[in-house]
C-alpha positions in Angstrom: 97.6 177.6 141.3 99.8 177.6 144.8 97.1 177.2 147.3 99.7 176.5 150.3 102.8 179.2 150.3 105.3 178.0 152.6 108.2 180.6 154.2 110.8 180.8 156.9 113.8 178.0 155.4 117.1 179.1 155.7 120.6 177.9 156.9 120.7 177.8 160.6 123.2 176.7 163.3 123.1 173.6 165.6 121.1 174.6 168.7 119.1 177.3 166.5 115.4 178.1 165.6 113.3 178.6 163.0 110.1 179.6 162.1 107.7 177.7 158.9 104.8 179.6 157.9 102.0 178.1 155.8 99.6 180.6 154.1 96.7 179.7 152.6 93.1 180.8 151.9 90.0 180.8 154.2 88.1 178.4 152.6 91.3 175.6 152.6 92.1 176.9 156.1 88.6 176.4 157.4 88.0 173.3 155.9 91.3 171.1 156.2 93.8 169.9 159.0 97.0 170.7 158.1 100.9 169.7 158.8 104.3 169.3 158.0 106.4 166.7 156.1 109.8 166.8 155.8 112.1 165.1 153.2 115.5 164.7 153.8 118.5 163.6 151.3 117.9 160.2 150.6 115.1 159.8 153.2 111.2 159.1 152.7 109.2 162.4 153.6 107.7 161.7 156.6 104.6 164.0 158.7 106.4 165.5 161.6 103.6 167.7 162.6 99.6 168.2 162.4 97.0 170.0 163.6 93.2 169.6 163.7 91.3 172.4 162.4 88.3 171.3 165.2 90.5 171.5 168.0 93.6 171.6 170.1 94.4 167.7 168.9 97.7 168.0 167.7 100.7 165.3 166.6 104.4 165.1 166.3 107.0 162.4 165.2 109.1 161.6 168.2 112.1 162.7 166.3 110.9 165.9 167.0 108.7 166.1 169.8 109.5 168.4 172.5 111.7 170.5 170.3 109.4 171.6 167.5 105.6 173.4 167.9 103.0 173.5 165.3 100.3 176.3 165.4 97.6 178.0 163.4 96.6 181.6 162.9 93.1 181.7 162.6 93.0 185.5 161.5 96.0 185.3 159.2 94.9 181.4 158.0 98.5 180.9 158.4 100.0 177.5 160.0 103.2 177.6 161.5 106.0 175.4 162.5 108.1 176.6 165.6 111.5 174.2 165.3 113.7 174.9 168.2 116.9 173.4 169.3 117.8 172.6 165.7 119.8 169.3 164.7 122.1 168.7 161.8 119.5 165.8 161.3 116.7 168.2 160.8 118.2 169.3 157.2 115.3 168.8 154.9 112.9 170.1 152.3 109.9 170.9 154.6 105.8 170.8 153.2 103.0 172.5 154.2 100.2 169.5 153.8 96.2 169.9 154.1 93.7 167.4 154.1 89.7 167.7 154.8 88.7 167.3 158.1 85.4 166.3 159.5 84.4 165.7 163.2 85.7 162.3 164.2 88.6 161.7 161.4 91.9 160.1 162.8 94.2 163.5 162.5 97.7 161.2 160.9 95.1 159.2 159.2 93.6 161.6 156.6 97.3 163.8 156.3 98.8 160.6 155.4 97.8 161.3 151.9 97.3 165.1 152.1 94.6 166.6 149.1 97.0 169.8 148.8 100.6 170.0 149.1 102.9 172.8 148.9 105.8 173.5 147.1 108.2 173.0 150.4 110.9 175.5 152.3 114.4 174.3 152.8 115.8 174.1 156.2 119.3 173.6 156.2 121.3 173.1 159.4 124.6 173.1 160.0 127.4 171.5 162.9 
C-alpha cells in the first residue's frame, strides 16, 4: 500500500522551476510532519525540506535555502515542494517523508528516520 504519492519530476533547464506534490491521506496528513529527501547519483539522500504539521516551523538544507519552498495543503492533504532557480546539482530522485509529530518534537529530529516513505519523483536538470 502507497500511502505517500509523489508528482511533478521532470527534466528541466538550469534557472527553471518545478513543482513536488505529496498526497497522502487525512489521517497520515494530520498526524505526521512531513519533508523532502533527495538522493543524488552517488550521493547519500539527505532532508532538504520539512514541515511541522503544528505550525509554521519549517527547515531547509542550505544547499537549497532561499531557492526552494515547502508547503502543505491542508484541504487537499497534499505537501508540496516549490524548487526555483534550478541547479544541475539539484538532479536527484526526490522523497516525500512523514514522521509522527507531537507538540514539542525537534522537526529534523523525528524525519531523520521518517515512519513512511514514498516511492520518490525524479528531477532531472540539465546545463
Amino acid at each position: 500500500q502507497v500511502l505517500l504519492v509523489e508528482s511533478g519530476g521532470g527534466l528541466v533547464q538550469a534557472g527553471g522551476s518545478l513543482r513536488l506534490s505529496c498526497a497522502t491521506s487525512g489521517r497520515i496528513f494530520g498526524r505526521h510532519a512531513m519533508g523532502w529527501y533527495r538522493q543524488g547519483p552517488g550521493k547519500e539522500r539527505e532532508l532538504v525540506a520539512a514541515r511541522s504539521r503544528m505550525n509554521a516551523r519549517t527547515y531547509y538544507s542550505d544547499s537549497v535555502k532561499g531557492r526552494f519552498t515547502i508547503s502543505r495543503d491542508n484541504v487537499k492533504n497534499t505537501l508540496y515542494l516549490q524548487m526555483s532557480g534550478l541547479k544541475p546539482e539539484d538532479t536527484a530522485m526526490y522523497y516525500c517523508a512523514s514522521s509522527q509529530e507531537f507538540l514539542g518534537d525537534n522537526l529534523t529530529a523525528i524525519l531523520s528516520n521518517p515512519d513512511i516513505w514514498g516511492q520518490g519523483t525524479q528531477v532531472t536538470v540539465s546545463s
